[in-house]
C-alpha positions as CSV (number, residue, x, y, z in Angstrom):
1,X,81.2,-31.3,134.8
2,X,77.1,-31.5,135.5
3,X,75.4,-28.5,135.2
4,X,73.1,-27.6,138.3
5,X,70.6,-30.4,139.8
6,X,67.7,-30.3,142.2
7,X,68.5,-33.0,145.1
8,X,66.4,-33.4,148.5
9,X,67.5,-31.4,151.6
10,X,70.5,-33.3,153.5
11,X,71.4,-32.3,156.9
12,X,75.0,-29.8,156.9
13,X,73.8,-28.3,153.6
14,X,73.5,-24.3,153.8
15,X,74.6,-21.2,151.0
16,X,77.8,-22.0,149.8
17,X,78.7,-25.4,151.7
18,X,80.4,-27.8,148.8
19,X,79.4,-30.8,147.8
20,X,80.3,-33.9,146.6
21,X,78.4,-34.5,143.6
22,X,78.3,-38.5,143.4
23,X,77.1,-38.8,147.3
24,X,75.5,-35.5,147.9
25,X,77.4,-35.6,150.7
26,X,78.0,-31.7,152.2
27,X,81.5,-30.6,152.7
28,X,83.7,-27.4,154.1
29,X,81.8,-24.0,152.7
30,X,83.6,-22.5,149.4
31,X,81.9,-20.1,148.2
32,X,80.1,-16.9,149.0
33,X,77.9,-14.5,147.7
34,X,74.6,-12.2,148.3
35,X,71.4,-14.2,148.4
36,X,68.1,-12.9,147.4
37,X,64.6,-14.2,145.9
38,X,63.3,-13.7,142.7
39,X,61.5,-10.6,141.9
40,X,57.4,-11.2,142.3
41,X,58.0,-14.4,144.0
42,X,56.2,-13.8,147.1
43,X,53.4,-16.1,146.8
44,X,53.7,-20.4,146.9
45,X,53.5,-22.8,143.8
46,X,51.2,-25.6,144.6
47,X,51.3,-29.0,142.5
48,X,48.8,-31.4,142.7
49,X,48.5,-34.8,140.8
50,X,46.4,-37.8,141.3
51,X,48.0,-40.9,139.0
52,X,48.0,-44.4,138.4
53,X,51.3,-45.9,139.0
54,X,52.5,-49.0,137.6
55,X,56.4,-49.2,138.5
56,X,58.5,-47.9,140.6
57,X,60.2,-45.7,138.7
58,X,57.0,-43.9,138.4
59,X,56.8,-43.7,142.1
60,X,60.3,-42.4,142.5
61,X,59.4,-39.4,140.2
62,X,57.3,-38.4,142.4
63,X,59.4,-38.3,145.1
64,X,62.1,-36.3,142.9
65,X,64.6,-39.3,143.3
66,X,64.1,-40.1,139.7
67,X,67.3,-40.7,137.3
68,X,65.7,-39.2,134.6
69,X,64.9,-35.9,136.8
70,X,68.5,-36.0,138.6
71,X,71.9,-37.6,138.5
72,X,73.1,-40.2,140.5
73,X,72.9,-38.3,144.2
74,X,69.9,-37.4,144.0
75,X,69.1,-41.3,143.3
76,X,71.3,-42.9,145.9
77,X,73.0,-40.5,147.8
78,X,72.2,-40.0,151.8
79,X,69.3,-37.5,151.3
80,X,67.2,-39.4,149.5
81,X,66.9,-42.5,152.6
82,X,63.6,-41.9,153.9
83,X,62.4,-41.4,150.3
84,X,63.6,-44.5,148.9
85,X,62.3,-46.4,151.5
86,X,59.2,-44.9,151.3
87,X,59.1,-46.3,147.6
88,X,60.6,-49.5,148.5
89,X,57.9,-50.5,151.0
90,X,55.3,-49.6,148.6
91,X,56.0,-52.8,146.7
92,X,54.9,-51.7,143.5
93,X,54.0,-55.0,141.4
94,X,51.4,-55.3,138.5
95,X,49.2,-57.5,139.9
96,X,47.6,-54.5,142.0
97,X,46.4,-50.9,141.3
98,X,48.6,-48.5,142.9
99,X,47.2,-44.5,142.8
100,X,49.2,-41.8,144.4
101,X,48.5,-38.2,145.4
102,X,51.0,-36.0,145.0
103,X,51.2,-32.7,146.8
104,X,54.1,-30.2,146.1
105,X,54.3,-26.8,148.2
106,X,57.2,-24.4,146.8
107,X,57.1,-21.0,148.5
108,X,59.7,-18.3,147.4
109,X,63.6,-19.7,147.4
110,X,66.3,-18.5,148.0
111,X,70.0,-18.6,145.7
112,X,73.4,-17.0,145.0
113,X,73.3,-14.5,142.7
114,X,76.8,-14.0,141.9
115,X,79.0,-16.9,143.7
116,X,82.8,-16.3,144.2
117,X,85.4,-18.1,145.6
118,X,86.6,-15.9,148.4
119,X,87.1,-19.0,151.5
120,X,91.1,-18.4,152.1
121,X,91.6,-22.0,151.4
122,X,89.3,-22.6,148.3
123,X,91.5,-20.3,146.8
124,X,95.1,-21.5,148.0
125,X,93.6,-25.2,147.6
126,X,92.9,-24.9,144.1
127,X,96.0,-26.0,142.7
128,X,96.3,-28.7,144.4
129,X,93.0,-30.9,143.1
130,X,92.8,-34.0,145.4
131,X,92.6,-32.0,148.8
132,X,90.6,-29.7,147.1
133,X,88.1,-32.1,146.4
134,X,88.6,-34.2,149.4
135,X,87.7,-30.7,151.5
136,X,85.3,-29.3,149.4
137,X,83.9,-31.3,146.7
138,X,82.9,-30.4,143.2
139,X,79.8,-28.8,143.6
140,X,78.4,-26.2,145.8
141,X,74.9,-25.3,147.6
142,X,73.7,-22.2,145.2
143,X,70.0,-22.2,146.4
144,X,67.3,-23.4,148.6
145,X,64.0,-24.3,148.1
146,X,61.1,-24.1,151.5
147,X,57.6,-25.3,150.8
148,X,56.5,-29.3,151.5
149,X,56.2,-32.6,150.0
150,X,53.5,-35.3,150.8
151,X,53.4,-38.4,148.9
152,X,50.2,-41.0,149.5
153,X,50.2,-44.3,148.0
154,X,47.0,-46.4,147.3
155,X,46.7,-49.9,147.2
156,X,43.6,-52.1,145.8
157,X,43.7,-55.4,145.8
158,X,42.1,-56.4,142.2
159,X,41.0,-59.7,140.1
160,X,42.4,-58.9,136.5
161,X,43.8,-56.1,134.4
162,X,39.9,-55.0,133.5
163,X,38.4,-54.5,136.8
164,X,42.1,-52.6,137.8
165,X,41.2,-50.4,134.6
166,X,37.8,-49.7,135.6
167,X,38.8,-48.8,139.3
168,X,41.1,-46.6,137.8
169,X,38.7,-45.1,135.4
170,X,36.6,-44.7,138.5
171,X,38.9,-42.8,140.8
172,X,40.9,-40.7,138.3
173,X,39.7,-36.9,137.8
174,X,37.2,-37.3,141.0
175,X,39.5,-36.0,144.0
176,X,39.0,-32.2,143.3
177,X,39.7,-30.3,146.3
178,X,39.0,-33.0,148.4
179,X,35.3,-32.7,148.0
180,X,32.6,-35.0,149.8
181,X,32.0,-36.2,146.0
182,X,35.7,-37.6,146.1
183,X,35.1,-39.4,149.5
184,X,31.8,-41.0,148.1
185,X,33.4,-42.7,145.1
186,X,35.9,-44.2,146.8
187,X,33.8,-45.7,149.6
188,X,31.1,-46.8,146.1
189,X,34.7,-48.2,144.1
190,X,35.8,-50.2,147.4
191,X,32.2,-51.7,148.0
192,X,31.2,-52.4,144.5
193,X,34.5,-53.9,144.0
194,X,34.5,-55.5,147.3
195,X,38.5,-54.8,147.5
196,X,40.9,-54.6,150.0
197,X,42.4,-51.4,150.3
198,X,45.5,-50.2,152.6
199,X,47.8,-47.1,151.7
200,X,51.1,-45.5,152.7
201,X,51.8,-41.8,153.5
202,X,55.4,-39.7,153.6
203,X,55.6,-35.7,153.7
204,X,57.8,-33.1,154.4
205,X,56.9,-30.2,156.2
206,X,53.3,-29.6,157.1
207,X,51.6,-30.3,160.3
208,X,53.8,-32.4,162.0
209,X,50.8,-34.9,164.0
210,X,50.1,-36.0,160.3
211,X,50.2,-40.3,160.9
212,X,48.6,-43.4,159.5
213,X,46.0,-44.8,162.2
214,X,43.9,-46.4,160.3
215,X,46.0,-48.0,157.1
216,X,43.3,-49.6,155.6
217,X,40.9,-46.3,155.8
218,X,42.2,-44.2,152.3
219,X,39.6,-41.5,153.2
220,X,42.0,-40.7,156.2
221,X,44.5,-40.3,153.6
222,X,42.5,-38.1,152.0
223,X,42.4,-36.2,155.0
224,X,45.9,-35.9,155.8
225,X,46.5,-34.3,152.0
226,X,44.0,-31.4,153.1
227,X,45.2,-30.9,156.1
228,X,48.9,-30.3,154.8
229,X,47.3,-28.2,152.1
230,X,45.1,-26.2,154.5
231,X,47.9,-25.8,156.9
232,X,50.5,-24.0,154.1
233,X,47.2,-21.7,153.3
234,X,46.8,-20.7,157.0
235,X,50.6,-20.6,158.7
236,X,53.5,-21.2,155.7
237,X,56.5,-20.0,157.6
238,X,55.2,-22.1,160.3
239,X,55.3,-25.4,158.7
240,X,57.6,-25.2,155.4
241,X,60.6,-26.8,155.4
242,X,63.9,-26.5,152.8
243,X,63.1,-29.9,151.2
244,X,65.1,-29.7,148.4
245,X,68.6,-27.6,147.1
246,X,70.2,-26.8,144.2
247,X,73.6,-27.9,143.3
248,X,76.0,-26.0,141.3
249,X,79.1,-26.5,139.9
250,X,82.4,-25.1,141.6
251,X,83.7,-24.1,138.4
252,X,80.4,-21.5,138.0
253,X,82.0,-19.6,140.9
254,X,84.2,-16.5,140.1
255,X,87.7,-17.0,141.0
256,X,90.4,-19.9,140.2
257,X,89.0,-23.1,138.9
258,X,89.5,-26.5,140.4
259,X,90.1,-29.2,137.5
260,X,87.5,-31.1,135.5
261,X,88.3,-34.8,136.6
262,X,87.2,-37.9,133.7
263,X,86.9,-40.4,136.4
264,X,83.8,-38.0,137.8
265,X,81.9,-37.9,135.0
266,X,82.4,-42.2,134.4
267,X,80.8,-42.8,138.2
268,X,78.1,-40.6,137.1
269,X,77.6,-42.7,134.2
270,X,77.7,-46.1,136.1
271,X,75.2,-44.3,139.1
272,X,72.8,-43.4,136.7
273,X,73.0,-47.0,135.0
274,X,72.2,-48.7,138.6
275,X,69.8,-46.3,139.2
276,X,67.9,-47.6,136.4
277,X,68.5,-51.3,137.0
278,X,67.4,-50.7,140.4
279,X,64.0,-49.7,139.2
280,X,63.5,-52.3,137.0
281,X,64.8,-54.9,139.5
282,X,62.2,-53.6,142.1
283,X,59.8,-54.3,140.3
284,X,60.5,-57.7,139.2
285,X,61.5,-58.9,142.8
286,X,58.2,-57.2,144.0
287,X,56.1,-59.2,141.4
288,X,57.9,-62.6,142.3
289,X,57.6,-62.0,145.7
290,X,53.7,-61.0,145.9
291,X,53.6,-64.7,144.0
292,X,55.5,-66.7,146.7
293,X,53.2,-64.7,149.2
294,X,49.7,-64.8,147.6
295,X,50.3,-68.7,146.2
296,X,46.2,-69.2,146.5
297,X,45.7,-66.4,143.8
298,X,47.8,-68.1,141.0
299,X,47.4,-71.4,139.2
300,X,51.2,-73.0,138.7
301,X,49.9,-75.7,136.0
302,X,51.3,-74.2,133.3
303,X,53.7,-72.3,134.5
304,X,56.8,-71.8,136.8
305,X,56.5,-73.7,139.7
306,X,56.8,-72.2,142.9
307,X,60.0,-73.5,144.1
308,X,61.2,-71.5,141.0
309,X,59.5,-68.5,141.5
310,X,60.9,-68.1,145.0
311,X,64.6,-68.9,144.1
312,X,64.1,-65.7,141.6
313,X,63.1,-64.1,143.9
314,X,66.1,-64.9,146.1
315,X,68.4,-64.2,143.1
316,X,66.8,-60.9,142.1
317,X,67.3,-60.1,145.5
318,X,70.8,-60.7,145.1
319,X,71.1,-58.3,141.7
320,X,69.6,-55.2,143.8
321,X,72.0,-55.9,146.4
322,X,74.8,-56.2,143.9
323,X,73.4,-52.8,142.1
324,X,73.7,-51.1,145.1
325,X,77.2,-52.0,146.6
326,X,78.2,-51.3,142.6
327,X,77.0,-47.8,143.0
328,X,78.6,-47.6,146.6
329,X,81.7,-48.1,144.9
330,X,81.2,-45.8,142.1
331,X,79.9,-42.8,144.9
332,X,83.2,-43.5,147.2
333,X,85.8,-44.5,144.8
334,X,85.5,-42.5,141.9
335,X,88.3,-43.9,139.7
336,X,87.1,-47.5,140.0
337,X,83.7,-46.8,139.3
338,X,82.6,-50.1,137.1
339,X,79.3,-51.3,135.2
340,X,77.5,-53.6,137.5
341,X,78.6,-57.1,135.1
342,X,82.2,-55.7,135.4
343,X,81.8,-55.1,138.7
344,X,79.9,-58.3,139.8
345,X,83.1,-60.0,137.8
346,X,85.7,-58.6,139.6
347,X,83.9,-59.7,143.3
348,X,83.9,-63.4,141.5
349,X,80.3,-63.8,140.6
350,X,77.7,-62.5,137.7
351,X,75.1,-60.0,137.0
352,X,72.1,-60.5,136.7
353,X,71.8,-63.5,138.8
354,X,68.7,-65.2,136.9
355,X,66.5,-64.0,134.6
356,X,62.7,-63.6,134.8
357,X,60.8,-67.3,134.8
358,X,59.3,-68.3,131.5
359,X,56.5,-68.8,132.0
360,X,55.0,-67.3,134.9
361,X,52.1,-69.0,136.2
362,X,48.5,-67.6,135.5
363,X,46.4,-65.4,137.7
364,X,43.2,-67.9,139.0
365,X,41.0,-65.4,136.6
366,X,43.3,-67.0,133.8
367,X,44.7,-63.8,133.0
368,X,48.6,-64.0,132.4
369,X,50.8,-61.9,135.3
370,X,51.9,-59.1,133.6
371,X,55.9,-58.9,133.6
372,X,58.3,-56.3,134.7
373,X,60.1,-55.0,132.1
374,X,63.5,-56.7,131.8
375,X,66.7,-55.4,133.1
376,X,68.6,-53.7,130.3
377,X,71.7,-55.4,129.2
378,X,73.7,-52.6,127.9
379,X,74.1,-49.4,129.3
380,X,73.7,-45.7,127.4
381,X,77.1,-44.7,128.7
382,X,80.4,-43.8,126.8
383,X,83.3,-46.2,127.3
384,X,85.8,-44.8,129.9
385,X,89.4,-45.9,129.6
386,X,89.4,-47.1,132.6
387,X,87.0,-49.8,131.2
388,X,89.4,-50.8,128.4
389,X,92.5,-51.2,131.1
390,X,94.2,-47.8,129.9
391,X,95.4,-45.8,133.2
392,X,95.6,-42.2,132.9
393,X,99.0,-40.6,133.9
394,X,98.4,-36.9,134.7
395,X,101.3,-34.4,134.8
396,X,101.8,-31.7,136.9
397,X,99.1,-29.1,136.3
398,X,97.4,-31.2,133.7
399,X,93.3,-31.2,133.6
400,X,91.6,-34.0,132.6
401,X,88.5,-33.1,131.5
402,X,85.3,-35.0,130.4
């Protein structure tokens, strides 16, 4: 069983409410127990972070929808929508510079101390494993975090890899506290570079007439990050918001336990697998595509044509749609969870669709388009029986455990 996980906020969630720990999805409440903050915790926790991004996975971090930061809920189940397509309409492609501010707010939160299984029918229920889960999940909603998150993405348009460097070089370190300084080199960087610039915004909590008017002004984005900062420092309880929640395990809870399952732990294997092949996907459908739409920019001499580039593109498309109805499967049927090549074989096609073009045609400056990185081929995950054919047969009372 997973030990506890940070997932965004979902709608339903409150102290004790079970979960579902492949969808997120909240369930009947199961447990209960005294809440209470941590000792000296009165104050907030502020994170800030001005990067360079270069993929989306690096976005998604960010975010906190990250594989590597969670397991699979937190990476596809319905919490993290907005999030994801946040970082999916960011189009993160190498041919750009992306930057992104990063603003976490964490005021004091709240968890169960000592959980127990006192709900009349988590603990007649117990013994009986699928209504169990089917009423109250595996997991349950020990704590809850209140602060804010905002997320700004910056896009510039650049020539080649050195002129993105030197932007970069440019803009890192100079944002301070939002200073006038900050607001200078950008407005220098965008006219000495004479670049297009655009970027996107997402937050939770804060003041809540924070908008994009002007999308190609970043100095207004600028100005949204310190008014979210300034309005935590001036009215907190007014505009935090529980943005995130911490899932614990059922079997944590004092009281009878409910059974480890095998299947459970194999869907959290294949989520995590799409998760990562989604990423990588992204990125490569995102390159391809900004090549079918900026045509002008690249010379196709020497290189794929772009009749080829676009029917990648198509066919990547394809693969992340694939990835995603695989890990629908894995989140709502459990026991036929299945690696995305077993599972695009048993819906009578293949996975992946096509593989990057070889080679891609060159950038006008002569530079060669930098790649995404390829989609792994064979997954860190332990062979489930399943896998092999073998059905499991429990008997009455029997746990199957991980």
């Amino acid at each position: 069983m997973a030990s506890q996980l940070i997932v965004p906020m979902i709608r339903g969630y409150d102290f004790g409410i079970g979960a579902e720990l492949n969808t997120g999805t909240p369930m009947s409440r199961v447990v209960e127990g005294e809440r209470s903050t941590t000792e000296g915790s009165g104050g907030a926790i502020v994170n800030f972070a001005l990067q360079r991004v270069h993929t989306t996975k690096e976005l998604e971090q960010s975010l906190g929808i990250d594989v590597d930061l969670n397991l699979g809920c937190a990476a596809f189940g319905a919490g993290v929508s907005n999030r994801f397509s946040f970082a999916k309409n960011s189009k993160i492609q190498s041919s750009s510079l992306f930057m992104t501010i990063t603003i976490n707010m964490n005021l004091a939160s709240m968890s169960i101390d000592e959980p127990v299984l006192t709900t009349p029918d988590a603990s007649t229920l117990v013994d009986n494993p699928l209504v169990f889960a089917q009423r109250f999940g595996n997991m349950f909603v020990r704590g809850v975090g209140r602060g804010g998150l905002f997320v700004g993405v910056l896009r510039i348009e650049t020539s080649s890899s050195e002129e993105a460097q030197s932007m970069s070089d440019d803009l890192s370190g100079s944002y301070g506290l939002f200073s006038g300084d900050a607001q200078t080199k950008l407005s220098n960087v965008q006219k000495s570079h004479q670049s297009d610039l655009s970027y996107l915004m997402y937050h939770e909590g804060g003041p809540v007439d924070l908008e994009v008017k002007h999308p190609d002004d970043p100095i207004e984005m600028l100005n949204n990050a310190s008014l979210f900062i300034q309005s935590f420092h001036e009215r907190p309880d007014e505009v935090a918001v529980p943005y995130d929640a911490v899932l614990a395990p059922i079997t944590m809870a004092r009281g009878p336990l409910p059974p480890n399952a095998a299947d459970i732990q194999h869907a959290q294997d294949v989520l995590i697998f799409c998760s990562r092949q989604r990423s990588v996907l992204l990125d490569q459908l995102n390159l391809l595509q900004y090549i079918v739409d900026n045509p002008s920019r690249f010379d196709f001499s020497n290189g794929s044509d772009r009749q080829a580039i676009g029917a990648a593109a198509t066919a990547k498309q394809t693969d992340v749609d694939l990835v995603a109805d695989c890990a629908s499967q894995a989140m709502n049927s459990p026991s036929q969870a299945a690696l995305p090549a077993v599972f695009a074989t048993q819906h009578g096609t293949r996975f992946p669709m096509t593989e990057m073009p070889d080679p891609l045609p060159l950038a006008k400056t002569g530079e060669p388009v930098v790649t995404a990185p390829p989609v792994p081929t064979s997954p860190p995950v332990q062979v489930h029986a399943s896998d092999m054919g073998i059905k499991l047969a429990p008997r009455p009372g029997m746990i199957l455990g991980p």
